[in-house]
PDB file of N, CA, C and O in Angstrom, chain B, residues numbered from 101:
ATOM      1  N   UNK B 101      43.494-217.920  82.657  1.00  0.00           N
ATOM      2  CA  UNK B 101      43.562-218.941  83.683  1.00  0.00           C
ATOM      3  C   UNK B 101      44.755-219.855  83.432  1.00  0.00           C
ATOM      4  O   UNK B 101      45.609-219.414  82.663  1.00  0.00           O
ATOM      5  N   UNK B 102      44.972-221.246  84.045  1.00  0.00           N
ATOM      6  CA  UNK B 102      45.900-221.604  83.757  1.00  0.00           C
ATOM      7  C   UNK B 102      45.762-222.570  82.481  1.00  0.00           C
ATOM      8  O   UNK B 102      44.819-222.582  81.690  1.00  0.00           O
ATOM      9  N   UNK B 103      46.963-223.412  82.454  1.00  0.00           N
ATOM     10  CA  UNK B 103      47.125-224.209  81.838  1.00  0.00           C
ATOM     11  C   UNK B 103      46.471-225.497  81.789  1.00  0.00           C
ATOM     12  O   UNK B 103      46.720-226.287  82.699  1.00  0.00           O
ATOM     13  N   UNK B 104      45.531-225.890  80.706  1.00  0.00           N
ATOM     14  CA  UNK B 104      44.885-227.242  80.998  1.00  0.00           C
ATOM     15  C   UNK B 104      45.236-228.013  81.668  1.00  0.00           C
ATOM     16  O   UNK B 104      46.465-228.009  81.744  1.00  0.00           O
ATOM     17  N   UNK B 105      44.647-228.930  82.400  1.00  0.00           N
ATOM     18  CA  UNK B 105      45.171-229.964  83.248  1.00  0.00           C
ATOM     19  C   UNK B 105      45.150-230.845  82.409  1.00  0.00           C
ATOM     20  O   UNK B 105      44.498-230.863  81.365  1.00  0.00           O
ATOM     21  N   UNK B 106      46.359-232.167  83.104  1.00  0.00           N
ATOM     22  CA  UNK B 106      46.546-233.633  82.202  1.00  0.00           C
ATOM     23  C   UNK B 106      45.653-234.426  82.306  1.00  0.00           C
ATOM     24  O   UNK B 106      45.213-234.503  83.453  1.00  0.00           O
ATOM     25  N   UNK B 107      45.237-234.992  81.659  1.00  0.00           N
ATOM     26  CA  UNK B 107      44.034-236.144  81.945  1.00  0.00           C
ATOM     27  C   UNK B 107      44.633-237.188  83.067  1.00  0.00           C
ATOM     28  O   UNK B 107      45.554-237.909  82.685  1.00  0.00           O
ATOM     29  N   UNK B 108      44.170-237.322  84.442  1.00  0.00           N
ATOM     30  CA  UNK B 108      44.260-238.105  85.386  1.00  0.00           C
ATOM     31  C   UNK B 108      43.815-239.363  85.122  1.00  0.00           C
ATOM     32  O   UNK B 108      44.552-239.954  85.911  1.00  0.00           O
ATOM     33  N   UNK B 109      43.190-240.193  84.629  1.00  0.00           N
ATOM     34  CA  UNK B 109      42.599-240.888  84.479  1.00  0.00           C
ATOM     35  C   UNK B 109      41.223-241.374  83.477  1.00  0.00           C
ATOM     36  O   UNK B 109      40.516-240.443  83.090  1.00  0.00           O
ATOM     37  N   UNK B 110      40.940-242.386  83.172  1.00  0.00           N
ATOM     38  CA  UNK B 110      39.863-242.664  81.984  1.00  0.00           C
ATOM     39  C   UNK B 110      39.499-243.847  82.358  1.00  0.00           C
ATOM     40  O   UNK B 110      40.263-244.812  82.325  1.00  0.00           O
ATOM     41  N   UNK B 111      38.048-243.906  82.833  1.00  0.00           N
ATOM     42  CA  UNK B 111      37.492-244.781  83.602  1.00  0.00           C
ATOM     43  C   UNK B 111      35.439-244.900  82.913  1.00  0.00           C
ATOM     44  O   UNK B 111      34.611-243.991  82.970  1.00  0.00           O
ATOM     45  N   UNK B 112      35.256-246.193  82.402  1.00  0.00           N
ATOM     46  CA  UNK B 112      34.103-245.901  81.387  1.00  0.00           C
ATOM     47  C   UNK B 112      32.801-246.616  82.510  1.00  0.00           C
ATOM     48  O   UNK B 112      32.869-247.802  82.834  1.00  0.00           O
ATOM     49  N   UNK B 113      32.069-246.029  82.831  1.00  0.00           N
ATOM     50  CA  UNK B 113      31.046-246.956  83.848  1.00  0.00           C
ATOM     51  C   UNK B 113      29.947-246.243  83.110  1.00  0.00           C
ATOM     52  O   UNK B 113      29.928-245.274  82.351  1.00  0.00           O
ATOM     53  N   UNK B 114      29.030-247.067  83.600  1.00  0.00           N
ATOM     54  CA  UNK B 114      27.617-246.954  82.755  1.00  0.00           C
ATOM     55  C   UNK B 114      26.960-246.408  81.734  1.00  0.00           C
ATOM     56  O   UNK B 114      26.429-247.413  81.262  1.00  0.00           O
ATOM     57  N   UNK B 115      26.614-245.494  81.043  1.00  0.00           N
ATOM     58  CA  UNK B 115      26.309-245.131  79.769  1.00  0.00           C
ATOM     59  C   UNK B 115      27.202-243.647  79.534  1.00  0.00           C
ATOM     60  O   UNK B 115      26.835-242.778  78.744  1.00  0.00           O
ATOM     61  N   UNK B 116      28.549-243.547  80.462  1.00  0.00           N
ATOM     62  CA  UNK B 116      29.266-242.337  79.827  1.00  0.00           C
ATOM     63  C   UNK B 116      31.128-243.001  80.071  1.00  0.00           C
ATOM     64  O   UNK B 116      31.430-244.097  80.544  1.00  0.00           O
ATOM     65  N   UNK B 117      32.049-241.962  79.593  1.00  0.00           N
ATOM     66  CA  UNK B 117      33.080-242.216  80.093  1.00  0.00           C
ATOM     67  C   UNK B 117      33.886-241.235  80.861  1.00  0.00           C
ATOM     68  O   UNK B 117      34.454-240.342  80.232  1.00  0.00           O
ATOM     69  N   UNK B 118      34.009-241.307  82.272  1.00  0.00           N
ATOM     70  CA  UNK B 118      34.751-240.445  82.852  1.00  0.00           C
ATOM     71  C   UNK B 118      36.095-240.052  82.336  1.00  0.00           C
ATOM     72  O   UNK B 118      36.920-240.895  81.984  1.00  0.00           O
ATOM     73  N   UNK B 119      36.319-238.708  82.293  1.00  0.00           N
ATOM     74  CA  UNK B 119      37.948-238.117  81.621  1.00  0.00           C
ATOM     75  C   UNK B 119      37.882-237.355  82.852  1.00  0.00           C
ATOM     76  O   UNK B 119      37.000-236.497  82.902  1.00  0.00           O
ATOM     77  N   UNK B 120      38.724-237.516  83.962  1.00  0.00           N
ATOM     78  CA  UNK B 120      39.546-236.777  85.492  1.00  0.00           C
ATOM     79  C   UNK B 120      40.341-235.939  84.591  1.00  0.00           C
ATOM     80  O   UNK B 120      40.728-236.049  83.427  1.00  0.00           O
ATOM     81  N   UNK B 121      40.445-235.136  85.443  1.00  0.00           N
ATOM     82  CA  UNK B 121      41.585-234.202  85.038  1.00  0.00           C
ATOM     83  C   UNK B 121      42.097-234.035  86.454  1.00  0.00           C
ATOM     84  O   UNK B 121      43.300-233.835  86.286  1.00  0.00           O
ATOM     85  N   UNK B 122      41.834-234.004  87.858  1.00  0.00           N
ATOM     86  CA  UNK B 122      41.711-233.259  89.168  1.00  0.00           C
ATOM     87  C   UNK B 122      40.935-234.474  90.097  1.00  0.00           C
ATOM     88  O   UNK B 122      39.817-234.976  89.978  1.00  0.00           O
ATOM     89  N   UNK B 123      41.725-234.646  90.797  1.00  0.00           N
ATOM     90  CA  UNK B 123      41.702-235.796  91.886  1.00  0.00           C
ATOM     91  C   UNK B 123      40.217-235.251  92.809  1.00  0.00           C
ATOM     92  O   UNK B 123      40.218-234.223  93.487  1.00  0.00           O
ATOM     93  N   UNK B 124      38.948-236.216  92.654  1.00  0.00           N
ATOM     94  CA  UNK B 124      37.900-235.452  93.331  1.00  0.00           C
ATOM     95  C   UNK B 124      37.894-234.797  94.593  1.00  0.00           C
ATOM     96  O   UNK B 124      37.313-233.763  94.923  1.00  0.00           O
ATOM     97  N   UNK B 125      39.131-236.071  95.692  1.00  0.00           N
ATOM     98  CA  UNK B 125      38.592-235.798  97.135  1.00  0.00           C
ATOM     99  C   UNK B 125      39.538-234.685  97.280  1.00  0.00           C
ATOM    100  O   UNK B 125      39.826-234.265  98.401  1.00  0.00           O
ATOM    101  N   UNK B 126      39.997-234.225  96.296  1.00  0.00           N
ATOM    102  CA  UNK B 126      40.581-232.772  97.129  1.00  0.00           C
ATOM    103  C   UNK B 126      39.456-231.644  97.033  1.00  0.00           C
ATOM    104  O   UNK B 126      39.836-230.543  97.433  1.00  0.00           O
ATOM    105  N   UNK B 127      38.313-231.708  96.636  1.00  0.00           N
ATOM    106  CA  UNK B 127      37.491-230.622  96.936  1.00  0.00           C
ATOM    107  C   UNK B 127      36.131-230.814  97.853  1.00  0.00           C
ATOM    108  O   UNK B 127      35.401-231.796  97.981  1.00  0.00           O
ATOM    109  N   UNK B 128      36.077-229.576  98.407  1.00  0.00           N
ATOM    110  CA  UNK B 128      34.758-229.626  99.825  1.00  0.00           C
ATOM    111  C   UNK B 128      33.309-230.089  98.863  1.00  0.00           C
ATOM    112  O   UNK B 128      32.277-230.602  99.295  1.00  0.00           O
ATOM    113  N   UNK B 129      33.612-229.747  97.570  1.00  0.00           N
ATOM    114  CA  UNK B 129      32.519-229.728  97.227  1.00  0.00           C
ATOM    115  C   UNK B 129      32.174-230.060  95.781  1.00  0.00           C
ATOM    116  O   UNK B 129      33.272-229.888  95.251  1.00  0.00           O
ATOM    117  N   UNK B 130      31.512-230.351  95.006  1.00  0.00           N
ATOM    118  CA  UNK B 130      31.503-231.121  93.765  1.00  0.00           C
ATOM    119  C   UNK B 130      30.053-230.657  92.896  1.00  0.00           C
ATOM    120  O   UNK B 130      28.945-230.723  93.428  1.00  0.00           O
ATOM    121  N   UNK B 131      30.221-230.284  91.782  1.00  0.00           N
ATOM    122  CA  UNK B 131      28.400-229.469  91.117  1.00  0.00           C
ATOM    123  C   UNK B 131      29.055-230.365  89.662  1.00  0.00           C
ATOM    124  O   UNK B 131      30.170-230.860  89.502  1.00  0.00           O
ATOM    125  N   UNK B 132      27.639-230.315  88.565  1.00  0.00           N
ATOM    126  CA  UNK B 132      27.674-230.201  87.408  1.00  0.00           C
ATOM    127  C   UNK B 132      26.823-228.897  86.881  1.00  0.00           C
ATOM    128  O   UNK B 132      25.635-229.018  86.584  1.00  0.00           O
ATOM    129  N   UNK B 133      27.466-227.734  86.794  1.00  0.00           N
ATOM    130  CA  UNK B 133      27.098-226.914  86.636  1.00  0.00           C
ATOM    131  C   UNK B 133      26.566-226.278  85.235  1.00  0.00           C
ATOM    132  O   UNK B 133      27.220-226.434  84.204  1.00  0.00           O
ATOM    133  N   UNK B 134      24.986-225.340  85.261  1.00  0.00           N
ATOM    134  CA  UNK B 134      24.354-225.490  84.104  1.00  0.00           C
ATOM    135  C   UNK B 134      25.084-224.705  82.975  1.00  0.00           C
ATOM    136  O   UNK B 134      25.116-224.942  81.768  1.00  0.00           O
ATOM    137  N   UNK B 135      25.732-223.585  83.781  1.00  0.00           N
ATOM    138  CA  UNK B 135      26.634-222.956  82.498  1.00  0.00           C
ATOM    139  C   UNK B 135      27.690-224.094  81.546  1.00  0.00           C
ATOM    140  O   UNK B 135      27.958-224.353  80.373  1.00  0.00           O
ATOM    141  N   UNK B 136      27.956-224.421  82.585  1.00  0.00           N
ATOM    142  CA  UNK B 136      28.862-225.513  81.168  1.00  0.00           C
ATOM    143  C   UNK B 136      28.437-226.664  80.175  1.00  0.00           C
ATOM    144  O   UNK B 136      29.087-227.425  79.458  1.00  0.00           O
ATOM    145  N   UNK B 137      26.824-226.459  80.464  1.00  0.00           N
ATOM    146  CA  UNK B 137      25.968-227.135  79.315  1.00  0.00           C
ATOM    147  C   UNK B 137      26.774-226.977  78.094  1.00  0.00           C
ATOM    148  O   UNK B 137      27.309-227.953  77.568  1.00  0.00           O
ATOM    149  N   UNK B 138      26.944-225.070  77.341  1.00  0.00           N
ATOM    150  CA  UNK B 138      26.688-225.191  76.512  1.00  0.00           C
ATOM    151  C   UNK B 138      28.357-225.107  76.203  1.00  0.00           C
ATOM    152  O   UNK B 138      28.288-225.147  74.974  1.00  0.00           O
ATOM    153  N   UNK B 139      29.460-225.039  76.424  1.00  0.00           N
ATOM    154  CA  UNK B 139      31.245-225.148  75.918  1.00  0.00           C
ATOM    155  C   UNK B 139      30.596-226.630  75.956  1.00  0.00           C
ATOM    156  O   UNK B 139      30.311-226.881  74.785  1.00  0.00           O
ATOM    157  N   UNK B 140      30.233-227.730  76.779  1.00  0.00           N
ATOM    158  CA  UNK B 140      30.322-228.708  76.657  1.00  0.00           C
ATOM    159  C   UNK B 140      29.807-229.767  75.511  1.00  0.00           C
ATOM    160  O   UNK B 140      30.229-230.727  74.866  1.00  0.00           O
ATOM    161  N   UNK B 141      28.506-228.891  75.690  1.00  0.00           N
ATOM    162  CA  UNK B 141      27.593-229.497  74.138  1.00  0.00           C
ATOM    163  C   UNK B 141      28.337-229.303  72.703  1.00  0.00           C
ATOM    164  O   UNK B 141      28.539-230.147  71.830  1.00  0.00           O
ATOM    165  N   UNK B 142      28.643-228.071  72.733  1.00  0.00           N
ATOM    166  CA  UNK B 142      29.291-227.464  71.621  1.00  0.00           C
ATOM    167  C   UNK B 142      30.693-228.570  70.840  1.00  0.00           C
ATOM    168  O   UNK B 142      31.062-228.546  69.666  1.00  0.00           O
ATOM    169  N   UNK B 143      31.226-229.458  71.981  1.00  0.00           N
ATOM    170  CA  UNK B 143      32.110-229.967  71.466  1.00  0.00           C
ATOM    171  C   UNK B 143      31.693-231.805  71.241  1.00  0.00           C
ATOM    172  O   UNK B 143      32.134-232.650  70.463  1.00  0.00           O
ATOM    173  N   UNK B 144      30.777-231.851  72.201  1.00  0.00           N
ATOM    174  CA  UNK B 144      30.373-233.563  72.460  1.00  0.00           C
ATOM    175  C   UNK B 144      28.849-233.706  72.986  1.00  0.00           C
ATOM    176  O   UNK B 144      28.704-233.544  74.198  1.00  0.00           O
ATOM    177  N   UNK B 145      27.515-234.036  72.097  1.00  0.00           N
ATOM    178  CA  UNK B 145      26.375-233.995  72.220  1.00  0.00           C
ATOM    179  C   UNK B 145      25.969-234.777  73.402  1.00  0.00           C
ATOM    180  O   UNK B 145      25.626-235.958  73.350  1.00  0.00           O
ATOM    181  N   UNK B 146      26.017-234.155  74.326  1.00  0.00           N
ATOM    182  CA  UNK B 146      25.231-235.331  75.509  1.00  0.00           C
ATOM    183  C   UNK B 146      26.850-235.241  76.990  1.00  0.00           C
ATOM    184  O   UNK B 146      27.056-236.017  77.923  1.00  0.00           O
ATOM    185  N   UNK B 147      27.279-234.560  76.763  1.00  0.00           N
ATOM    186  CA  UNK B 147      28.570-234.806  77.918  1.00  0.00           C
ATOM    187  C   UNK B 147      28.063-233.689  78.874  1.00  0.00           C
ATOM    188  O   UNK B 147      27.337-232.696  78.932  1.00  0.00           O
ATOM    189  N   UNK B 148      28.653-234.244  79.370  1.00  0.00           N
ATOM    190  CA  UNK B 148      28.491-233.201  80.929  1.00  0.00           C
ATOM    191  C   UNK B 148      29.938-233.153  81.732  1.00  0.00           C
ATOM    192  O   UNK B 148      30.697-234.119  81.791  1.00  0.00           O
ATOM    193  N   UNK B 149      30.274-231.445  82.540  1.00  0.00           N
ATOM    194  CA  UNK B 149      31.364-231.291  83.196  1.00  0.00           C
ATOM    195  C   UNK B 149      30.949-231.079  84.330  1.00  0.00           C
ATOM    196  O   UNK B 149      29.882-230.480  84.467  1.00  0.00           O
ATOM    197  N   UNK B 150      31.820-231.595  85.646  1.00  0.00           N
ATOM    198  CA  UNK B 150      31.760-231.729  86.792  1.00  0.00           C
ATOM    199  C   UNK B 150      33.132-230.911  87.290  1.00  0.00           C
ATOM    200  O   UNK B 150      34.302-231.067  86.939  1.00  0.00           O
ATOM    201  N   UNK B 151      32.471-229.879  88.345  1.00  0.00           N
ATOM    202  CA  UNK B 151      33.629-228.881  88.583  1.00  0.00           C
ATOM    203  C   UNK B 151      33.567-229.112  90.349  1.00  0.00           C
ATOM    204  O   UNK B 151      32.562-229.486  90.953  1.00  0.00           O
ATOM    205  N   UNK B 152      34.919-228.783  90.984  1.00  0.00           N
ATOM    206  CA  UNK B 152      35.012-228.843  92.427  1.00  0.00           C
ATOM    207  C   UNK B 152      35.440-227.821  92.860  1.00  0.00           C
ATOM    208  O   UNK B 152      36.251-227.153  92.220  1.00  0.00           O
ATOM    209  N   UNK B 153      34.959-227.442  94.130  1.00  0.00           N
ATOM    210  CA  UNK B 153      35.642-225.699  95.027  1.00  0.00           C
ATOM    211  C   UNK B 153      36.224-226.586  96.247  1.00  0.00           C
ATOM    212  O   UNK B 153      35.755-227.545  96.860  1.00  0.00           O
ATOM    213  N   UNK B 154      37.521-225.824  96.354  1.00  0.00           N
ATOM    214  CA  UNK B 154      38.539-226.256  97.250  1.00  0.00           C
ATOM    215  C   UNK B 154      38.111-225.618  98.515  1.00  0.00           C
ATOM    216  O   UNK B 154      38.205-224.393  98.451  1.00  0.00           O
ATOM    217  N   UNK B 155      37.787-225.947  99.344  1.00  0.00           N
ATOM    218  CA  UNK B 155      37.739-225.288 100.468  1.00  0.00           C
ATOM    219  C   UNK B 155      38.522-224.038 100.772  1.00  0.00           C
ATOM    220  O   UNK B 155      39.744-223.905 100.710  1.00  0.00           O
ATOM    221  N   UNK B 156      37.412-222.944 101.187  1.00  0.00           N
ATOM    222  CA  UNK B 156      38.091-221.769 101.869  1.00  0.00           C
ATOM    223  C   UNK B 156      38.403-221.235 100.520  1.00  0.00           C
ATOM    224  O   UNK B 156      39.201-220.297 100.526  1.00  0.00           O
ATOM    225  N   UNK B 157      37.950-221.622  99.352  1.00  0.00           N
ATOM    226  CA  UNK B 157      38.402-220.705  98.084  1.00  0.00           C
ATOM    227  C   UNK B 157      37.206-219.946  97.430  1.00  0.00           C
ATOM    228  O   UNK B 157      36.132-220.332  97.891  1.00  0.00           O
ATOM    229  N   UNK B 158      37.148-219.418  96.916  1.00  0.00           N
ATOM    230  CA  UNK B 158      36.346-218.988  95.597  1.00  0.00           C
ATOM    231  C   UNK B 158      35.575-219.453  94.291  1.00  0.00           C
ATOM    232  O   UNK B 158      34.412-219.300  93.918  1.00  0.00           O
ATOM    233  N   UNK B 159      36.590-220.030  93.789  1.00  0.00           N
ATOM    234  CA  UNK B 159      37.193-220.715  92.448  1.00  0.00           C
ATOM    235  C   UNK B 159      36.336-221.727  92.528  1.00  0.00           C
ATOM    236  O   UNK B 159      35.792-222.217  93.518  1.00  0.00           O
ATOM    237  N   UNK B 160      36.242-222.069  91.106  1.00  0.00           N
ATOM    238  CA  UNK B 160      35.513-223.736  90.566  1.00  0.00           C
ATOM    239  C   UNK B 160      36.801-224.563  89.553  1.00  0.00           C
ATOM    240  O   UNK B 160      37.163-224.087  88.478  1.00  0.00           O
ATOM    241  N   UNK B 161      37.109-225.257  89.865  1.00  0.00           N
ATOM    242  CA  UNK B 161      37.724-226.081  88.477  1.00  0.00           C
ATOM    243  C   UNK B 161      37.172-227.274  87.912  1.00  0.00           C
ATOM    244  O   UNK B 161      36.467-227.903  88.701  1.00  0.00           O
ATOM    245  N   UNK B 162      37.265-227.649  87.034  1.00  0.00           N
ATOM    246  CA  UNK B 162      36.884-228.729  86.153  1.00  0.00           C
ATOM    247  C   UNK B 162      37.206-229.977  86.786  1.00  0.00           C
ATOM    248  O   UNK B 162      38.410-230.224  86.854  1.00  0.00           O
ATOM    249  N   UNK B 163      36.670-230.544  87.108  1.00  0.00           N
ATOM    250  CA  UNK B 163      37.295-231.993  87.957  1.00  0.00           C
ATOM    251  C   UNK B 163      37.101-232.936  86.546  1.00  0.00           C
ATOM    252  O   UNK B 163      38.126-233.534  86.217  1.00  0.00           O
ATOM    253  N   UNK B 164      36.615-233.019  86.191  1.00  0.00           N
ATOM    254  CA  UNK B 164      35.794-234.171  84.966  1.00  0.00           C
ATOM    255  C   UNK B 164      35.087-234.024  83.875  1.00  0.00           C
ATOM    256  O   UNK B 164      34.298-233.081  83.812  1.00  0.00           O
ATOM    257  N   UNK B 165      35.187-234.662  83.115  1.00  0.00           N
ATOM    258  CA  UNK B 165      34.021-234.001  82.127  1.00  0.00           C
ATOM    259  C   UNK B 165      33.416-235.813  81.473  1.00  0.00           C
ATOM    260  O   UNK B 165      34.164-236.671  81.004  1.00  0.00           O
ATOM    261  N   UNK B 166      32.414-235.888  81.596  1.00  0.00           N
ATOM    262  CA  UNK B 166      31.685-237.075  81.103  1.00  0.00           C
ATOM    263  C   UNK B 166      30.824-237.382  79.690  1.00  0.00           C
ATOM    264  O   UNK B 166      29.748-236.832  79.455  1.00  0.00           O
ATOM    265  N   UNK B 167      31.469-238.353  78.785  1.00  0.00           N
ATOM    266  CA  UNK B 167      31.564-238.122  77.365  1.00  0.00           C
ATOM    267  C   UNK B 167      30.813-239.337  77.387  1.00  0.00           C
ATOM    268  O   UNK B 167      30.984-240.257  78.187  1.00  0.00           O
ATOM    269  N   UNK B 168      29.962-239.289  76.456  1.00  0.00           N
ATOM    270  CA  UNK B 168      28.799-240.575  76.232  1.00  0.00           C
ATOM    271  C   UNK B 168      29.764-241.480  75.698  1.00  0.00           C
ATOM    272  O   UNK B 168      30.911-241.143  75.402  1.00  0.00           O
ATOM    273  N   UNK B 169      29.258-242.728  75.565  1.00  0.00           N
ATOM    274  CA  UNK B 169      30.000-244.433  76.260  1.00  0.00           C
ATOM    275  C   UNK B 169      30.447-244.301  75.235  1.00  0.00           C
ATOM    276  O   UNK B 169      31.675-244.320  75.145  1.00  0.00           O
ATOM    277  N   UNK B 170      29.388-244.060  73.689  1.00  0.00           N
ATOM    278  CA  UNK B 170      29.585-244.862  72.499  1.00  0.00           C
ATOM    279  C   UNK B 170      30.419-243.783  71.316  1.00  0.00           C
ATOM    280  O   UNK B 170      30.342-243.656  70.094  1.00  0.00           O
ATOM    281  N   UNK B 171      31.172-243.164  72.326  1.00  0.00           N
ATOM    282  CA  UNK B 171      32.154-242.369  71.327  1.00  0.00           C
ATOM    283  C   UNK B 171      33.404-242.966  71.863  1.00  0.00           C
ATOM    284  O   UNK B 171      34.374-242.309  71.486  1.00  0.00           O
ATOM    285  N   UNK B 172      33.708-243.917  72.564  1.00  0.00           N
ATOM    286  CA  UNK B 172      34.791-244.234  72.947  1.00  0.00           C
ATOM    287  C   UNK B 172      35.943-243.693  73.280  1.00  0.00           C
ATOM    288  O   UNK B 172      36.149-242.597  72.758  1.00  0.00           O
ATOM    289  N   UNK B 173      37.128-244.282  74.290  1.00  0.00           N
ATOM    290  CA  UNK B 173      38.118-244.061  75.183  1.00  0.00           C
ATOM    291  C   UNK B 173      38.662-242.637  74.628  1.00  0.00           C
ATOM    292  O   UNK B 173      38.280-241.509  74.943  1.00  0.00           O
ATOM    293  N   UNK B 174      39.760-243.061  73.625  1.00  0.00           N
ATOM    294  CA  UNK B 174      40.612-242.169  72.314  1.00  0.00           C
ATOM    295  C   UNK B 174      39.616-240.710  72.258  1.00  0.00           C
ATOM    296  O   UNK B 174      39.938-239.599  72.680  1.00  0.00           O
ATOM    297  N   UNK B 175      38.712-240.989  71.797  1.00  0.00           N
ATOM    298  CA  UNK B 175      37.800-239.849  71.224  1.00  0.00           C
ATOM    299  C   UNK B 175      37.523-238.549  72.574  1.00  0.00           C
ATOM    300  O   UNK B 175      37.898-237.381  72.672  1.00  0.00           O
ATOM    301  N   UNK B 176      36.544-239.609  73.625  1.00  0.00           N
ATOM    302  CA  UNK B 176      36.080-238.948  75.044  1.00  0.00           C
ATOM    303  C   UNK B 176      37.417-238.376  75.537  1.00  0.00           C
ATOM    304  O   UNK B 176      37.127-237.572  76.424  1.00  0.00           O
ATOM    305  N   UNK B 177      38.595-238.414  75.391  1.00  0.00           N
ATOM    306  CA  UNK B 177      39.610-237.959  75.787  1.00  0.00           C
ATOM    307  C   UNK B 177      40.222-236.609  74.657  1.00  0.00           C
ATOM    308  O   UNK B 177      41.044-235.781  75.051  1.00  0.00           O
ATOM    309  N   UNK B 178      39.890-236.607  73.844  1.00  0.00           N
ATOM    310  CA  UNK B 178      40.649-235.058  72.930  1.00  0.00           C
ATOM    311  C   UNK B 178      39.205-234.373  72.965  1.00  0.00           C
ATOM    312  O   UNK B 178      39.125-233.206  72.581  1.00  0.00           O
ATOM    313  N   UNK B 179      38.029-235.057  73.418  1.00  0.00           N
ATOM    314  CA  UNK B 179      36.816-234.190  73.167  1.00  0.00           C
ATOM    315  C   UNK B 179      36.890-233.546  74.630  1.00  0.00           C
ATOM    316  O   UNK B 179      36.906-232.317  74.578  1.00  0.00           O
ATOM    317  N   UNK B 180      36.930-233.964  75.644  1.00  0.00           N
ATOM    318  CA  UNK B 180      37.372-233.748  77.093  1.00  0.00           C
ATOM    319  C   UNK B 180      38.436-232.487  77.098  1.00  0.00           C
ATOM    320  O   UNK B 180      38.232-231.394  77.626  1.00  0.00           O
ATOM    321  N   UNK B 181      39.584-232.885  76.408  1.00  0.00           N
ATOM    322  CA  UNK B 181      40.508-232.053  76.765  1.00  0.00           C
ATOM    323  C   UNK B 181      40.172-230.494  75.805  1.00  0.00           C
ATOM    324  O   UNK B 181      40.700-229.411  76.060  1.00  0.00           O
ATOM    325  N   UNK B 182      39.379-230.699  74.917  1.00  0.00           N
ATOM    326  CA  UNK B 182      38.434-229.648  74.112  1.00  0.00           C
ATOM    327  C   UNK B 182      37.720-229.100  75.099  1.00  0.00           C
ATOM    328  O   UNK B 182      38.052-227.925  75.254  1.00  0.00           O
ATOM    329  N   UNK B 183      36.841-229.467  75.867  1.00  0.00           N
ATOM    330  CA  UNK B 183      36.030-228.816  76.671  1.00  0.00           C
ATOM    331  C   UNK B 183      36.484-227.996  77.767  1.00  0.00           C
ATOM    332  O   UNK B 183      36.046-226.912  78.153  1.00  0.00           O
ATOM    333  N   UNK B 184      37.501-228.743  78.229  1.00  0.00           N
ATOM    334  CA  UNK B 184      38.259-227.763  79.490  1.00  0.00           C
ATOM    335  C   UNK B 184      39.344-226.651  78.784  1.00  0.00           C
ATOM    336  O   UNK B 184      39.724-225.582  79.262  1.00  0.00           O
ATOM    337  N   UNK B 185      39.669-227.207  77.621  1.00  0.00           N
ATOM    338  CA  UNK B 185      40.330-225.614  77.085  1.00  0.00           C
ATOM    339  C   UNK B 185      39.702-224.800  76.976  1.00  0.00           C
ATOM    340  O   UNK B 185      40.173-223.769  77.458  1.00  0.00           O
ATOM    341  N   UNK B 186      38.406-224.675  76.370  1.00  0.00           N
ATOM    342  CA  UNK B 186      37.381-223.593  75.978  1.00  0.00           C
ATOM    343  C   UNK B 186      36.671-223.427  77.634  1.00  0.00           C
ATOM    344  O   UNK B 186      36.725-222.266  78.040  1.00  0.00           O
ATOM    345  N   UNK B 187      36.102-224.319  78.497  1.00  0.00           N
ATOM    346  CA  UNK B 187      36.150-223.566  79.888  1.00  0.00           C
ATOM    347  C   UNK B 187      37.546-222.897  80.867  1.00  0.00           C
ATOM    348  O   UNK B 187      37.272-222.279  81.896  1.00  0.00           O
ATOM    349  N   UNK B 188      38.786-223.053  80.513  1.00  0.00           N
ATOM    350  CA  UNK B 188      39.368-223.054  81.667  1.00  0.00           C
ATOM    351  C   UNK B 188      40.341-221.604  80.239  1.00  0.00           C
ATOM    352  O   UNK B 188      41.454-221.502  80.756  1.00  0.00           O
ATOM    353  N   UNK B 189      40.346-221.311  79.837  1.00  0.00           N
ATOM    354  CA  UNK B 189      41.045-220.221  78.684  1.00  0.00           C
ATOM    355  C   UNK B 189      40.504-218.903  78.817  1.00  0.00           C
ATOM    356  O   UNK B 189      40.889-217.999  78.075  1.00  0.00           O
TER     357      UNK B 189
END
């Protein structure tokens, strides 16, 4: 697949911290899907990835991946960019 995406943004609201990789409103559609429980667990206990399908496509990509609060900014961000290498490789 391709090349990881750059982290878009890092934005911390309520008990996780959002890491964007992929601008949401460009997709028809938005899941946290159960397969990526476990690439996700594997790297950060408690995170969850949020993937979007572009209209008229096939494909899922990683829009986000959500890293619990109390591992902070620095961290939720190389653990993030861990998770979408091992999903998107």
């Amino acid at each position: 697949m391709a090349d990881t995406p750059d982290v878009n943004a890092v934005e911390t609201e309520d008990e996780y911290i959002h890491v964007r990789f992929r601008d949401p409103d460009r997709y028809d559609e938005i899941r946290t899907p159960e397969w990526a429980e476990n690439p996700a667990e594997s790297v950060s206990e408690g995170s969850e990835v949020r993937t979007g399908k572009l209209e008229g496509k096939d494909d899922w990509e990683v829009t986000s991946v959500l890293i619990e609060k109390h591992v902070g900014e620095d961290k939720a961000k190389e653990q993030a960019k861990e998770i979408v290498d091992e999903i998107e490789s």
